[in-house]
C-alpha positions as CSV (number, residue, x, y, z in Angstrom):
1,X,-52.1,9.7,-37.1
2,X,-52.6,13.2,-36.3
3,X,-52.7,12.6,-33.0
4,X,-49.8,10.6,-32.8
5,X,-47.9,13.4,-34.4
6,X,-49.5,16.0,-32.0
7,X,-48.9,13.5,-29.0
8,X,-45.2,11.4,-29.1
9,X,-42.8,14.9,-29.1
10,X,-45.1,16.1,-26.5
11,X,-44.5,12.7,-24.2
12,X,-40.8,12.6,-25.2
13,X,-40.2,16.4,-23.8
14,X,-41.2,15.2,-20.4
15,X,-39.1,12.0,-20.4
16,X,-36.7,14.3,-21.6
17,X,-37.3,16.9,-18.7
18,X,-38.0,14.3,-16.2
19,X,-34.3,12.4,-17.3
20,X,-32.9,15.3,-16.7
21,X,-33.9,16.7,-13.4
22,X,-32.8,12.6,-12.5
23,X,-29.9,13.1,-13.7
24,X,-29.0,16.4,-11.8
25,X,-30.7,15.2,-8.6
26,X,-27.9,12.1,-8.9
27,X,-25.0,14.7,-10.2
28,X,-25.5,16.3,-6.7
29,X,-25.9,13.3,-4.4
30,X,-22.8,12.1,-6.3
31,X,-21.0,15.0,-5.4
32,X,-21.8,14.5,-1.7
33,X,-20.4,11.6,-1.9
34,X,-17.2,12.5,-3.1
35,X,-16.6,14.8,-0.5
36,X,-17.5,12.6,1.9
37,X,-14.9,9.9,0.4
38,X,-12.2,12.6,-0.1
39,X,-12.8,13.7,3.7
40,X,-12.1,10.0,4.6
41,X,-9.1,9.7,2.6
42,X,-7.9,12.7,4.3
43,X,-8.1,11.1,7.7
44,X,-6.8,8.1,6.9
45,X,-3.9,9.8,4.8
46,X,-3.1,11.7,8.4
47,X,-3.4,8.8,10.4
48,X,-1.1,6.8,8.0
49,X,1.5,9.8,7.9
50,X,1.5,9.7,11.6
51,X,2.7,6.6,11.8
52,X,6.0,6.7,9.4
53,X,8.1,7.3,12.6
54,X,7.3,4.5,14.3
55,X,7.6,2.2,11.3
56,X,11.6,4.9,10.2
57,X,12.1,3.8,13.8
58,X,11.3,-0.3,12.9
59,X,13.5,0.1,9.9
60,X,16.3,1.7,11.4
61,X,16.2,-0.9,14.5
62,X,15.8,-4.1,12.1
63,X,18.9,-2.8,10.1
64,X,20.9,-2.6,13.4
65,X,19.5,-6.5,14.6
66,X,20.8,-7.3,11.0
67,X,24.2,-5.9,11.0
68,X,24.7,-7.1,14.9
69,X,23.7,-10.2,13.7
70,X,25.9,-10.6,10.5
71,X,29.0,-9.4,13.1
72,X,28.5,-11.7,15.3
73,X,27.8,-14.8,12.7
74,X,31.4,-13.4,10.9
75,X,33.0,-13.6,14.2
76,X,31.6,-17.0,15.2
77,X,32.1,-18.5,11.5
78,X,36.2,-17.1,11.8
79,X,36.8,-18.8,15.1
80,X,35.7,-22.3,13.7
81,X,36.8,-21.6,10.9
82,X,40.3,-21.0,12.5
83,X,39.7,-24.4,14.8
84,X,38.8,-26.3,12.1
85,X,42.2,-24.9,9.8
86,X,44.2,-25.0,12.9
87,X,43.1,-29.2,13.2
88,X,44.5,-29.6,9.6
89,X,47.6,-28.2,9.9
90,X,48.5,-30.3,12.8
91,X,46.9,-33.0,10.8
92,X,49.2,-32.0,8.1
93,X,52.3,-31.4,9.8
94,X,52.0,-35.0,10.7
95,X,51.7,-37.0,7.6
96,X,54.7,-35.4,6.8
């Protein structure tokens, strides 16, 4: 029993040292690795920036296809419409 006693603190101090120097070795390596990831999420950040004019540049040419398009569908929509109302009013004019 004495031995025991003399023995397990003994064993657990180096477990304990040895847990510890793992755990520093993977602190580090961890570390590396988030600079690593933060250096990558800088690049792509940069290339992603450098792109926001070409898609300003989509935006602002997809709003001016929309509102050309709306025009021109108003326009087309007012001329049948005005056929179309122009046919029953004749139509009208002649039941009477």
């Amino acid at each position: 029993m004495d031995v025991l006693n003399a023995v397990l603190p003994i064993l657990l101090y180096v477990f304990g040292i040895v847990l510890l120097i793992v755990l520093i070795i993977l602190g580090i390596r961890m570390i590396q690795f988030l600079d690593k990831v933060d250096r990558l999420v800088d690049n792509v950040e940069e290339k992603v920036n450098s792109l926001d004019n070409f898609f300003d540049i989509l935006d602002k040419t997809g709003y001016g296809l929309t509102v050309i398009g709306d025009k021109t569908i108003g326009l087309i929509s007012g001329i049948i419409s005005k056929i179309f109302n122009k046919n029953r009013k004749d139509e009208e004019d002649n039941y009477e």
